[in-house]
N, CA, C and O atoms as a GROMACS GRO file, in nm:
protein
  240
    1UNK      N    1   2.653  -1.072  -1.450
    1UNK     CA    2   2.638  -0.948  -1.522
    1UNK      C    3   2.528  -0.968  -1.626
    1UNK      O    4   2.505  -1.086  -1.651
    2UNK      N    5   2.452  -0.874  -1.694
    2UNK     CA    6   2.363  -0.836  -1.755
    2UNK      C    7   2.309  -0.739  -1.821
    2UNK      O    8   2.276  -0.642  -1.753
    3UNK      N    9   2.288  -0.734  -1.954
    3UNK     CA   10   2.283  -0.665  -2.043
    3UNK      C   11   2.160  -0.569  -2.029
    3UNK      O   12   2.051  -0.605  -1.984
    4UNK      N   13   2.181  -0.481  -2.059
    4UNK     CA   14   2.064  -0.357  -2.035
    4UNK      C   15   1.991  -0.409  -2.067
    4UNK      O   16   2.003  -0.485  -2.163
    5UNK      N   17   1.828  -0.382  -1.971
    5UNK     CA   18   1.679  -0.420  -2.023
    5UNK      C   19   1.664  -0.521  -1.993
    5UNK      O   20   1.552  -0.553  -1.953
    6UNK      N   21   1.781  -0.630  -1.999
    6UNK     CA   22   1.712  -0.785  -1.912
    6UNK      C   23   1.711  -0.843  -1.820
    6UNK      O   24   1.818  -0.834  -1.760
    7UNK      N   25   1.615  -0.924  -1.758
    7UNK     CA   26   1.616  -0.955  -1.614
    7UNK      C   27   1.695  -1.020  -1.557
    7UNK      O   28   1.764  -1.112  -1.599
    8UNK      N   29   1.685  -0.959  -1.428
    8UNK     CA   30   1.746  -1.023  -1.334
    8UNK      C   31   1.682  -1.093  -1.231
    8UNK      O   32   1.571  -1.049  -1.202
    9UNK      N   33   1.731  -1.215  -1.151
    9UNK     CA   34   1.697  -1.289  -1.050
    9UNK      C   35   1.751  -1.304  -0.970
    9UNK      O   36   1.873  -1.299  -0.987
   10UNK      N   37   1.688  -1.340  -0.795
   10UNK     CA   38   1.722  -1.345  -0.699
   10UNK      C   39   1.729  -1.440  -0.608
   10UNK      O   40   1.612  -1.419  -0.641
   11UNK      N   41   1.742  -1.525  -0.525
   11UNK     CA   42   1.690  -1.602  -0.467
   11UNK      C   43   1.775  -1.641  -0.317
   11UNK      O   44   1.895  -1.654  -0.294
   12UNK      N   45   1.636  -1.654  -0.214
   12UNK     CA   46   1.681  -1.664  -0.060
   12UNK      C   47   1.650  -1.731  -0.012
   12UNK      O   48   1.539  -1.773  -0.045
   13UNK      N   49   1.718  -1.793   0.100
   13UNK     CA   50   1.668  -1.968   0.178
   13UNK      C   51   1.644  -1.886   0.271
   13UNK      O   52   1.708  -1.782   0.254
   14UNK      N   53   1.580  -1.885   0.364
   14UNK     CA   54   1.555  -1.890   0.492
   14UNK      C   55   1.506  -1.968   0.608
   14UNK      O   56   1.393  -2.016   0.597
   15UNK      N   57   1.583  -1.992   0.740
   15UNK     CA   58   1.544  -2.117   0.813
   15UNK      C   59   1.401  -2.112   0.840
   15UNK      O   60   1.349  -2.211   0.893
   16UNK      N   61   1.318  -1.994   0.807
   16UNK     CA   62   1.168  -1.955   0.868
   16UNK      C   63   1.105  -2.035   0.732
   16UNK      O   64   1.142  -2.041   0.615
   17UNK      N   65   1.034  -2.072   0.780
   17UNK     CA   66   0.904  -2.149   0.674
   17UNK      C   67   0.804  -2.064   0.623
   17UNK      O   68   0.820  -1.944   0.648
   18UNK      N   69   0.707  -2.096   0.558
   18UNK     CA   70   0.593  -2.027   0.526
   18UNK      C   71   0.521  -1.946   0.609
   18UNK      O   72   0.510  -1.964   0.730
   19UNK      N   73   0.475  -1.862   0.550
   19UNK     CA   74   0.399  -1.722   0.604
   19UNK      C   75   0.462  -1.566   0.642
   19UNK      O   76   0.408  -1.461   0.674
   20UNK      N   77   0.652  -1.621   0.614
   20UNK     CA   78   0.762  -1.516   0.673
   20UNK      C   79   0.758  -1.485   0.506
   20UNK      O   80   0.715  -1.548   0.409
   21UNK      N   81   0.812  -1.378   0.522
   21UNK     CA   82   0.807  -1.255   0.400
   21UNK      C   83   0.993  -1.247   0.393
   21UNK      O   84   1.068  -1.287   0.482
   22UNK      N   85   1.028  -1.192   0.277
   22UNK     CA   86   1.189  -1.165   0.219
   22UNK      C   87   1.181  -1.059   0.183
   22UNK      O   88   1.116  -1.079   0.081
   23UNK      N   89   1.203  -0.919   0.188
   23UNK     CA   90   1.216  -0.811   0.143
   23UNK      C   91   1.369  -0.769   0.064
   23UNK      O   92   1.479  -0.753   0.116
   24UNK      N   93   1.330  -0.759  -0.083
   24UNK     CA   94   1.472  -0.731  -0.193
   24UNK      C   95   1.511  -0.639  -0.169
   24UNK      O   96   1.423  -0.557  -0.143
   25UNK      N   97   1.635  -0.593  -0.162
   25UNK     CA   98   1.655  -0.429  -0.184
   25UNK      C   99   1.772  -0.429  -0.269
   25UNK      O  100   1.850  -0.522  -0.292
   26UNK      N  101   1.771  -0.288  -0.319
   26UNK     CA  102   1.900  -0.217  -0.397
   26UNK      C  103   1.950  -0.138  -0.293
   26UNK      O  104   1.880  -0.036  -0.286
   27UNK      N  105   2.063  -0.139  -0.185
   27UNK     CA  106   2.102  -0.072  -0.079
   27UNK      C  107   1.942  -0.007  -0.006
   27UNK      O  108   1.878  -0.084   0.066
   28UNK      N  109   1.905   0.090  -0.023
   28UNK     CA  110   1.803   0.115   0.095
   28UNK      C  111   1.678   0.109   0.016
   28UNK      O  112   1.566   0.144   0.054
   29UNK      N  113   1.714   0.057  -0.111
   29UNK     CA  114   1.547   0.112  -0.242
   29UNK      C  115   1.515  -0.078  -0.234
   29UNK      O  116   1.590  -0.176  -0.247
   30UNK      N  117   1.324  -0.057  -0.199
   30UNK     CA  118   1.273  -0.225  -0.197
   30UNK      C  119   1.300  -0.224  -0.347
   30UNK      O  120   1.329  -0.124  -0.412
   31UNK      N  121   1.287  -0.354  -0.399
   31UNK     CA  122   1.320  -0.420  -0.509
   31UNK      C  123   1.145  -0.445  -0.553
   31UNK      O  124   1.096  -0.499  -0.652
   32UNK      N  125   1.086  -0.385  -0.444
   32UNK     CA  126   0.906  -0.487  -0.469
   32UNK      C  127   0.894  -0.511  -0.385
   32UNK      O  128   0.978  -0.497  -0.296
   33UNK      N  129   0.757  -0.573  -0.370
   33UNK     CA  130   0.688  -0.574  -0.242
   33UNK      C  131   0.756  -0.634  -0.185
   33UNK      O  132   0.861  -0.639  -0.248
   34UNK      N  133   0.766  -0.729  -0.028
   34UNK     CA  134   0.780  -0.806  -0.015
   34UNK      C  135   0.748  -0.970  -0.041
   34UNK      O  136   0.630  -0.999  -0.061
   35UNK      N  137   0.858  -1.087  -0.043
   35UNK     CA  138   0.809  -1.180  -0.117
   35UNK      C  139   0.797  -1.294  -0.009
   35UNK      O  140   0.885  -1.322   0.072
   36UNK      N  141   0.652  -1.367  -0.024
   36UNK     CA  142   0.623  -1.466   0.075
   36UNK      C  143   0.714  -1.587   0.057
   36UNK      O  144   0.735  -1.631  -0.056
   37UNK      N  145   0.776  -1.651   0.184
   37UNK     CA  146   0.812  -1.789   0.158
   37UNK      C  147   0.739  -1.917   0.108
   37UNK      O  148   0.618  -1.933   0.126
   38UNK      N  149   0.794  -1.981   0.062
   38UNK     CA  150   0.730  -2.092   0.012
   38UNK      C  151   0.726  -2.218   0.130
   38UNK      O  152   0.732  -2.188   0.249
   39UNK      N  153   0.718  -2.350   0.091
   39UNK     CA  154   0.772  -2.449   0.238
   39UNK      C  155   0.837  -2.488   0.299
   39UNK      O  156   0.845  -2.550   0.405
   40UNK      N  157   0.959  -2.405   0.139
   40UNK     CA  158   1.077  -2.489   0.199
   40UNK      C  159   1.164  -2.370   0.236
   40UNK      O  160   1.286  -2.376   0.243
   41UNK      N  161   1.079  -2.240   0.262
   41UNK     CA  162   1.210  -2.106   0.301
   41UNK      C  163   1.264  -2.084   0.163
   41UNK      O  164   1.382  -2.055   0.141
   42UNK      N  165   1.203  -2.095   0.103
   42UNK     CA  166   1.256  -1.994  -0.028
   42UNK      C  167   1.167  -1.878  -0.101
   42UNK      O  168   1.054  -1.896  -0.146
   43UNK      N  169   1.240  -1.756  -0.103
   43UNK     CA  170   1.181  -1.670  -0.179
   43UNK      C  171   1.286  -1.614  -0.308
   43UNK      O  172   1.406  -1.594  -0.289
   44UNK      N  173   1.206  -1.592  -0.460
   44UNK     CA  174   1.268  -1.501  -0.493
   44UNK      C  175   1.200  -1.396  -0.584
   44UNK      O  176   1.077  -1.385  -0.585
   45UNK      N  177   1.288  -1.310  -0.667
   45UNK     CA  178   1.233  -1.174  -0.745
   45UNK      C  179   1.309  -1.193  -0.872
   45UNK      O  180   1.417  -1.249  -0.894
   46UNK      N  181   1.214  -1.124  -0.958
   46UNK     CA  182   1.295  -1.081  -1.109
   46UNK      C  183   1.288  -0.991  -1.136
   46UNK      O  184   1.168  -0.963  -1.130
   47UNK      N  185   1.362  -0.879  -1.177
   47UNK     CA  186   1.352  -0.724  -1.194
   47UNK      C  187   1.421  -0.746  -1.324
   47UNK      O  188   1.504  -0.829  -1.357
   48UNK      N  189   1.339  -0.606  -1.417
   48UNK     CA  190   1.432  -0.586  -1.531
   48UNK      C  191   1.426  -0.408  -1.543
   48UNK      O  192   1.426  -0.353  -1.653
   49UNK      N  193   1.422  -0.347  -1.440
   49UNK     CA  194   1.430  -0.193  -1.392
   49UNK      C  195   1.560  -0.142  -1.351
   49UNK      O  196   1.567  -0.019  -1.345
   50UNK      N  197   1.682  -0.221  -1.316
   50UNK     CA  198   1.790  -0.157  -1.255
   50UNK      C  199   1.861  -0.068  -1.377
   50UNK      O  200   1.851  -0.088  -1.498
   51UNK      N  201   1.953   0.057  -1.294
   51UNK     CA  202   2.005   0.079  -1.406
   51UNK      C  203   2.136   0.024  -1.416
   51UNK      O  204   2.188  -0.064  -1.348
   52UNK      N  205   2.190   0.099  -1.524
   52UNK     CA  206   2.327   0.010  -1.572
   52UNK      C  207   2.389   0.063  -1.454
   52UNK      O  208   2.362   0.158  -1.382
   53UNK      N  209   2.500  -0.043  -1.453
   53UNK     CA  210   2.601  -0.013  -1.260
   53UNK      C  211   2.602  -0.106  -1.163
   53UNK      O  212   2.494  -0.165  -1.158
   54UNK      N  213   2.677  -0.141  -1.088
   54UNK     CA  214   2.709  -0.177  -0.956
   54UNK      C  215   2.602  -0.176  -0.899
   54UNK      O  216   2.534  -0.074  -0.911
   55UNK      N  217   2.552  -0.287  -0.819
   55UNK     CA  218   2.431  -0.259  -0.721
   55UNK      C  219   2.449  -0.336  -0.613
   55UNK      O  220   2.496  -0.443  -0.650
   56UNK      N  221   2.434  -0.332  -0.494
   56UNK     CA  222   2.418  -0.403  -0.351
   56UNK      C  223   2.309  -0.429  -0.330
   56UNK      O  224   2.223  -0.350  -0.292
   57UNK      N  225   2.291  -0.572  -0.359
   57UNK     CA  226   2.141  -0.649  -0.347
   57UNK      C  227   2.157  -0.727  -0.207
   57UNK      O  228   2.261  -0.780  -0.168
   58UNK      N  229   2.027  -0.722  -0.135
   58UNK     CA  230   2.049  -0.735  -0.012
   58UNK      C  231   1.902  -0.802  -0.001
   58UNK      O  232   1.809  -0.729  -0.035
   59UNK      N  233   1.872  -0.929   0.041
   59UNK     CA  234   1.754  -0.958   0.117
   59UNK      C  235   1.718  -0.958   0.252
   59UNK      O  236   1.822  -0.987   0.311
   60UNK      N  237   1.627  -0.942   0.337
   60UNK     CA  238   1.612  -0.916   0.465
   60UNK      C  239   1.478  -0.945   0.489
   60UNK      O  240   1.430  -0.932   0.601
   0.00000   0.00000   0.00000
């Protein structure tokens, strides 16, 4: 949980290596662009835009 106005973070392994993309979402809204993997299959995001509430964060 998190206090209005400050960020939040995300973070995703994926078995795909570099050059594969992670797309954030808030149920069907992107979070941002999509985010490139690194070498080891990890991507993540920091948002400090959500509003106050419940959210279903979903990478894909």
């Amino acid at each position: 949980m998190a206090r209005p106005e400050s960020s939040v973070g995300w973070h995703a392994l994926s078995p795909r290596r570099a050059w594969a993309t992670v797309t954030f979402s808030d149920g069907s809204t992107p979070l941002g662009p999509a985010q490139l993997l690194d070498g080891s299959g990890h991507a993540t995001i920091s948002i400090s835009t959500l509003a106050v509430g419940p959210h279903t964060i979903t990478a894909s």
